[in-house]
Residue frames as a rotation matrix with the C-alpha (Angstrom) as fourth column:
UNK 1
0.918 -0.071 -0.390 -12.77
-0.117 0.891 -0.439 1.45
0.378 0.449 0.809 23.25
UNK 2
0.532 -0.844 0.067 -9.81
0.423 0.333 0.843 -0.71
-0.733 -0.420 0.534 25.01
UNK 3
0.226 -0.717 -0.659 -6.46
-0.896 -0.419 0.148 0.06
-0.382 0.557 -0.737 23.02
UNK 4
0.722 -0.030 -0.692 -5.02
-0.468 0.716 -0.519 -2.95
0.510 0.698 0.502 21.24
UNK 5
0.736 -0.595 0.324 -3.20
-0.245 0.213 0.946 -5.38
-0.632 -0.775 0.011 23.73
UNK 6
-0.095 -0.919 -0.384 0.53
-0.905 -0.080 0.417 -6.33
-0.414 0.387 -0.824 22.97
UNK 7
-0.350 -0.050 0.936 -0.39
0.190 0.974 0.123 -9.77
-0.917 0.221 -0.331 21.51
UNK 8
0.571 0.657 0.492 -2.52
0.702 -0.081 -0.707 -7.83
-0.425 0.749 -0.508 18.60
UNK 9
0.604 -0.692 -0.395 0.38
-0.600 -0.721 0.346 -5.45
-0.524 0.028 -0.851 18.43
UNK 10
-0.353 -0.928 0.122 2.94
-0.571 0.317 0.757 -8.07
-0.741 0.197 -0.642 17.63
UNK 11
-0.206 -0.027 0.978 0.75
0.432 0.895 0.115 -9.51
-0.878 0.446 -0.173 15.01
UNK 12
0.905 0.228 -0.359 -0.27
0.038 -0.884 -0.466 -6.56
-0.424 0.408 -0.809 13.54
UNK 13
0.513 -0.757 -0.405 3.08
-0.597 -0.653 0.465 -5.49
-0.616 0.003 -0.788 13.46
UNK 14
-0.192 -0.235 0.953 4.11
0.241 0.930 0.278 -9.22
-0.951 0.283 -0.121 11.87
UNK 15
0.379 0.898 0.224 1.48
0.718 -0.133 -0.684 -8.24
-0.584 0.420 -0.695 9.44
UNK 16
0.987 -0.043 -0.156 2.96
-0.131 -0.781 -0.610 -4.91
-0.096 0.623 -0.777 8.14
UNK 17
-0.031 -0.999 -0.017 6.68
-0.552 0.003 0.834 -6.27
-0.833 0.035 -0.552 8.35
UNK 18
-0.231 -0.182 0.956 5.50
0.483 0.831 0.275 -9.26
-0.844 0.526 -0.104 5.59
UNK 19
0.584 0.800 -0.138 3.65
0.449 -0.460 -0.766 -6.36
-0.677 0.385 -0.627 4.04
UNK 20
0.362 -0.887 -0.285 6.86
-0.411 -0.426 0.806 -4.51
-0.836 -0.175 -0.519 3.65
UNK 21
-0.282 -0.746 0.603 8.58
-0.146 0.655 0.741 -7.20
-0.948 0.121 -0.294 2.22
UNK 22
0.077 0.241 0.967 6.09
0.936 0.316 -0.153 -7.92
-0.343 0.917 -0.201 -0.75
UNK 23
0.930 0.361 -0.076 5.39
0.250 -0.769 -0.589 -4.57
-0.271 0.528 -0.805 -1.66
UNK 24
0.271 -0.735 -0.621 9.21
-0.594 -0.636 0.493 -3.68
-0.758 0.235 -0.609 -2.12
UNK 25
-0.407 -0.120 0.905 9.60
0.540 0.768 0.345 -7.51
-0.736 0.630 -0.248 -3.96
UNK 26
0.278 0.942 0.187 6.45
0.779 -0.107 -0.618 -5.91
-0.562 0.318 -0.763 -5.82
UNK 27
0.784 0.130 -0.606 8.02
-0.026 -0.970 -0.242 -2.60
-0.620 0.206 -0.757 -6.52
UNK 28
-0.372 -0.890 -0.263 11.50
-0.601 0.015 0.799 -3.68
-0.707 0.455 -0.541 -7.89
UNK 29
-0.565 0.106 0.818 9.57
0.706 0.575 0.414 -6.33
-0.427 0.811 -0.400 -10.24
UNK 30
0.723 0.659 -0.204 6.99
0.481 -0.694 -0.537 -3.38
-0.496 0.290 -0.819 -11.55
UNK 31
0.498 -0.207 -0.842 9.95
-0.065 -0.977 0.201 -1.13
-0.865 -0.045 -0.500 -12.47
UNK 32
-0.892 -0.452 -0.021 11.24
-0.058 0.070 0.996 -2.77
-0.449 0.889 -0.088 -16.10
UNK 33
-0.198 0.749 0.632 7.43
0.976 0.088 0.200 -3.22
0.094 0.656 -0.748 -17.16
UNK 34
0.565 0.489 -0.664 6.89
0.509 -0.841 -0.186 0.47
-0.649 -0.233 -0.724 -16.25
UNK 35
-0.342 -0.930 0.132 9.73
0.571 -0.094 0.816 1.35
-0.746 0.355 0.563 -18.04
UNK 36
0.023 0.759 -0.651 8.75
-0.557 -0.531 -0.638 3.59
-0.830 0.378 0.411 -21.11
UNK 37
0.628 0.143 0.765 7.98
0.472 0.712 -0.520 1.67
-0.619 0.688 0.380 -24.40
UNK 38
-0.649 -0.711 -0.270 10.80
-0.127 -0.249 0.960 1.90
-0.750 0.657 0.071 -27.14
UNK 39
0.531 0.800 -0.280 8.92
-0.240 -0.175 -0.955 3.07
-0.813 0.574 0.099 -30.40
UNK 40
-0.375 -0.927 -0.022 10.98
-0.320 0.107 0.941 0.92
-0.870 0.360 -0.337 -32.52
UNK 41
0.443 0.895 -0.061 8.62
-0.659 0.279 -0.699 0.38
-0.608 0.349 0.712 -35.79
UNK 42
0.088 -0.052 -0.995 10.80
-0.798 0.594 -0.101 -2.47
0.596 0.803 0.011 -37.31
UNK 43
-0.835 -0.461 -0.299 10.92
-0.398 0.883 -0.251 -4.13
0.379 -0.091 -0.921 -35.17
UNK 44
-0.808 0.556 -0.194 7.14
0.345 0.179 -0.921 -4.18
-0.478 -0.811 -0.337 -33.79
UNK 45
-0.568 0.529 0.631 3.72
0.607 -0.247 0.755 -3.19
0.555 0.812 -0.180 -35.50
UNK 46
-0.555 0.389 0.735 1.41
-0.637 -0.767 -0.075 -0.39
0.534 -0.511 0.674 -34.30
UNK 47
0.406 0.908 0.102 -1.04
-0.473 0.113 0.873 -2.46
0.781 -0.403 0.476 -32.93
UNK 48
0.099 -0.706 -0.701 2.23
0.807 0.469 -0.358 -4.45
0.582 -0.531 0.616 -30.68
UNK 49
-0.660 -0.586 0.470 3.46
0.309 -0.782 -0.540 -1.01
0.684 -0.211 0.698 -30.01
UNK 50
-0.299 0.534 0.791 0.10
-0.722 -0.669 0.178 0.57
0.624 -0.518 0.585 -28.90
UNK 51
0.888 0.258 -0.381 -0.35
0.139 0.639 0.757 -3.04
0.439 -0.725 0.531 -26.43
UNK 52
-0.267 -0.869 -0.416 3.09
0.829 0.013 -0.559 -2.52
0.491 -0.494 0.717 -24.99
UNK 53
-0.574 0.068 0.816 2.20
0.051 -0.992 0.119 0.79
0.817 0.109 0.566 -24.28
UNK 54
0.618 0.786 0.009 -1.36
-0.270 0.201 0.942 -0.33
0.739 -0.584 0.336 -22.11
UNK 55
0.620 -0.292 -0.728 0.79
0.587 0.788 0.184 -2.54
0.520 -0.542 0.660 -20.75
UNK 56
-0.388 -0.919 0.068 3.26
0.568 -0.296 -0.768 -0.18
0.726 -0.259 0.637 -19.63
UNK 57
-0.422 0.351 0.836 0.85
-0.592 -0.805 0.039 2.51
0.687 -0.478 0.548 -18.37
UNK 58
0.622 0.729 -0.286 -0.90
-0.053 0.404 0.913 -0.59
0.781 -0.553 0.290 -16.39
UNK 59
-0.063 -0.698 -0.714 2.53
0.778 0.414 -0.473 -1.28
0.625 -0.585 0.516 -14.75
UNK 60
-0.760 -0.204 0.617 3.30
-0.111 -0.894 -0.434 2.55
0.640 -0.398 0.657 -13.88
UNK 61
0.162 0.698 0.698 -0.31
-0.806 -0.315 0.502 2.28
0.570 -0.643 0.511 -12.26
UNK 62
0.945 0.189 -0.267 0.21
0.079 0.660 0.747 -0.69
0.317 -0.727 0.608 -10.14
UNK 63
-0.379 -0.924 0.054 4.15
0.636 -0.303 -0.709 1.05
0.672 -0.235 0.703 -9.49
UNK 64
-0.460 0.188 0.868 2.32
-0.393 -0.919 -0.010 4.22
0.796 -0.346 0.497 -8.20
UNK 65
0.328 0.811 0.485 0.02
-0.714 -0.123 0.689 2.66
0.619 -0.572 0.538 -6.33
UNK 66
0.489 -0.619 -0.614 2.63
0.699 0.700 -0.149 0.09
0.522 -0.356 0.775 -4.85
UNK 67
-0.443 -0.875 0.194 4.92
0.568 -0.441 -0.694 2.92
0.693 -0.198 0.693 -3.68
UNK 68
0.085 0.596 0.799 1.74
-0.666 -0.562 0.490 4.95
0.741 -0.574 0.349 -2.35
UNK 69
0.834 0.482 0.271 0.98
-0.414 0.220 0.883 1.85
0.366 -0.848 0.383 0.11
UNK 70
0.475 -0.610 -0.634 4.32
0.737 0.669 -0.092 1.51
0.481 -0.424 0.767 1.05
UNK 71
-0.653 -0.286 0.702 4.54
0.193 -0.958 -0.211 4.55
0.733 -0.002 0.680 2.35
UNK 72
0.215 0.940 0.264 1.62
-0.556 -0.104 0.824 4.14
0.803 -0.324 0.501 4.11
UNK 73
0.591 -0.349 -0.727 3.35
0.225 0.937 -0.268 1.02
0.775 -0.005 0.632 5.49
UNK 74
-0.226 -0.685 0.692 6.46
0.035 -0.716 -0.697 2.80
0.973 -0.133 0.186 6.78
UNK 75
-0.285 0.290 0.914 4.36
-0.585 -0.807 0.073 5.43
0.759 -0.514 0.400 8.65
UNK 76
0.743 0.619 -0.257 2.17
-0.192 0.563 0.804 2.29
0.642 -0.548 0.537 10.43
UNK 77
0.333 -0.625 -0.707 5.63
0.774 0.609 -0.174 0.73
0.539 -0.489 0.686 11.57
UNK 78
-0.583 -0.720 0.376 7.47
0.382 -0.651 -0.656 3.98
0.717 -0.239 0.655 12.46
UNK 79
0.022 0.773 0.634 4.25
-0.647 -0.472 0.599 4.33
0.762 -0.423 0.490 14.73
UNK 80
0.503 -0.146 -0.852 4.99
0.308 0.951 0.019 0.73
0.808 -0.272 0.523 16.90
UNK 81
-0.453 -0.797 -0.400 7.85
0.604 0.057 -0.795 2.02
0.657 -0.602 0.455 18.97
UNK 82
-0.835 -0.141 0.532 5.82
-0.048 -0.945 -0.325 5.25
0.548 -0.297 0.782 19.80
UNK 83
-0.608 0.793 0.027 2.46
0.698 0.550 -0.459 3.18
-0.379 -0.260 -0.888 20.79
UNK 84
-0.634 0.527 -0.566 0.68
-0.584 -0.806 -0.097 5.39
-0.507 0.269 0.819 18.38
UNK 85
-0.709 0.200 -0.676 -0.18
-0.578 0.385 0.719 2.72
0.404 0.901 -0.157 16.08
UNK 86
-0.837 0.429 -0.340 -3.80
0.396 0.903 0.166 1.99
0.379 0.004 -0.926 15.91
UNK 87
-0.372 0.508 -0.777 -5.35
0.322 -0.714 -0.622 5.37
-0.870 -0.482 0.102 16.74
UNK 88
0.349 0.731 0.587 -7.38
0.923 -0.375 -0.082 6.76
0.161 0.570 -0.805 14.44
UNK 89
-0.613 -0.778 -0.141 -5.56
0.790 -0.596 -0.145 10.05
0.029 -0.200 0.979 13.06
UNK 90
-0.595 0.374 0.712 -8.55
0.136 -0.825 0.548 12.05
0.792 0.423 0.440 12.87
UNK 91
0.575 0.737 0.355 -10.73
-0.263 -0.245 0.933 11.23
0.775 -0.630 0.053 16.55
UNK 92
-0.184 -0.905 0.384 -8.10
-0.776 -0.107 -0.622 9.62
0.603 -0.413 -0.682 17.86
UNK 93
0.551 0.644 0.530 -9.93
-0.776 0.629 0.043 5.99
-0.305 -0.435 0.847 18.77
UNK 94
-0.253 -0.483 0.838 -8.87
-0.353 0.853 0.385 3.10
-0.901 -0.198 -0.386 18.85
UNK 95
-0.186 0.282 -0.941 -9.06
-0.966 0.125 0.228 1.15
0.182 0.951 0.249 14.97
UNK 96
0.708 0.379 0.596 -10.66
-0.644 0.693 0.324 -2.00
-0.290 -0.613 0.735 15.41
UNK 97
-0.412 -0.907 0.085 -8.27
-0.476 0.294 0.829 -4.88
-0.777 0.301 -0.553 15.16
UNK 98
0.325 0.477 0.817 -10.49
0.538 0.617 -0.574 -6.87
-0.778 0.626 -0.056 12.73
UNK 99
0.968 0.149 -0.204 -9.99
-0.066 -0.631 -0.773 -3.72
-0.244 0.762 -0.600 10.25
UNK 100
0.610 -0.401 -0.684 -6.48
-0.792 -0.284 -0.541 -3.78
0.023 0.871 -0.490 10.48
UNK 101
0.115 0.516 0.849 -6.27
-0.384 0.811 -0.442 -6.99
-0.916 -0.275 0.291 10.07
UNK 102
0.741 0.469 0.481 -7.57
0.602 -0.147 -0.784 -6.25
-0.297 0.871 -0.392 6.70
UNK 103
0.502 -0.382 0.776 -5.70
0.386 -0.704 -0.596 -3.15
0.774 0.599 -0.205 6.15
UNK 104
0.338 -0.381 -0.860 -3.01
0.892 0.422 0.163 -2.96
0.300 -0.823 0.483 8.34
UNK 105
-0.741 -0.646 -0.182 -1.61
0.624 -0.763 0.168 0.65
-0.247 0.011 0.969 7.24
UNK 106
0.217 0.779 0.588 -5.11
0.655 -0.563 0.505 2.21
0.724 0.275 -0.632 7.94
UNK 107
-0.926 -0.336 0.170 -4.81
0.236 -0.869 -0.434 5.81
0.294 -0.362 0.885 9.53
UNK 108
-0.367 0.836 0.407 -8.84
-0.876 -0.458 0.152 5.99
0.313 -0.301 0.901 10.33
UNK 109
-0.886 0.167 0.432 -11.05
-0.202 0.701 -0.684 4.47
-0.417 -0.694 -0.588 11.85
UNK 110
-0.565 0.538 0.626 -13.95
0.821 0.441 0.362 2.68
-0.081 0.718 -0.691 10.14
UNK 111
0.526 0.741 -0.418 -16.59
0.678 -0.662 -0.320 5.79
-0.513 -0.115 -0.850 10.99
UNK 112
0.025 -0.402 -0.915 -13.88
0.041 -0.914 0.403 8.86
-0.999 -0.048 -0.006 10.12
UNK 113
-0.773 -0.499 0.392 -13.14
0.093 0.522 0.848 6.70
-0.628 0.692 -0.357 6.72
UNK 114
-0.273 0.811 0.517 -16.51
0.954 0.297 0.038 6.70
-0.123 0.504 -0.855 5.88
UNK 115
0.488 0.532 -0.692 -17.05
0.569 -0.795 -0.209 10.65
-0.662 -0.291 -0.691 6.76
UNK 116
-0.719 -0.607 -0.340 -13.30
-0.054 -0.439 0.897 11.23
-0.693 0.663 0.282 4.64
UNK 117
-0.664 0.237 0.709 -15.24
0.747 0.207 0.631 9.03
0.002 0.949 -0.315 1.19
UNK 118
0.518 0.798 0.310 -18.87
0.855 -0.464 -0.234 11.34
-0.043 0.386 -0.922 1.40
């Protein structure tokens, strides 16, 4: 398979720079709901308390999992300058552009992805 020409590069790259941008927007709003829950029983009833709580643990999981794919992010960009980005870290093919596209801070290629999940 061809490599990815510089026109799918610079949009790609577009792509994981807007990506950037939300996910840190994403991470700094996430981090007062994630916060831990003050167990303050006058001022709140158990059944308030133990929903604040869900809530909290839902933030923390959409915090974690924000911070994971920005990281992921990063790595994609910090790969641009070096023309790595868009190989496939495990055969080393080309990733189609359609996939990332989709998922811009993918590190396999559809086939390897599928061999990682079984």
């Amino acid at each position: 398979m061809n490599s990815l020409n510089p026109e799918q590069i610079a949009t790609l790259t577009a792509i994981l720079e807007q990506l950037l941008s939300d996910l840190r927007e994403q991470i700094e709003l996430a981090l007062p709901a994630a916060a831990t829950v003050v167990l303050d029983q006058s001022k709140v009833g158990r059944l308030s308390r133990m929903d604040a709580m869900q809530q909290q643990h839902m933030a923390d999981s959409t915090l974690q999992h924000a911070k994971k794919r920005l990281k992921l992010v990063q790595k994609a960009l910090n790969k641009v300058p070096d023309e790595d980005y868009g190989y496939c870290e495990h055969c080393d093919e080309v990733i189609a552009f359609a996939r990332l596209q989709i998922s811009p801070e993918a590190r396999l290629c559809l086939k390897c992805q599928s061999q990682q999940e079984q």
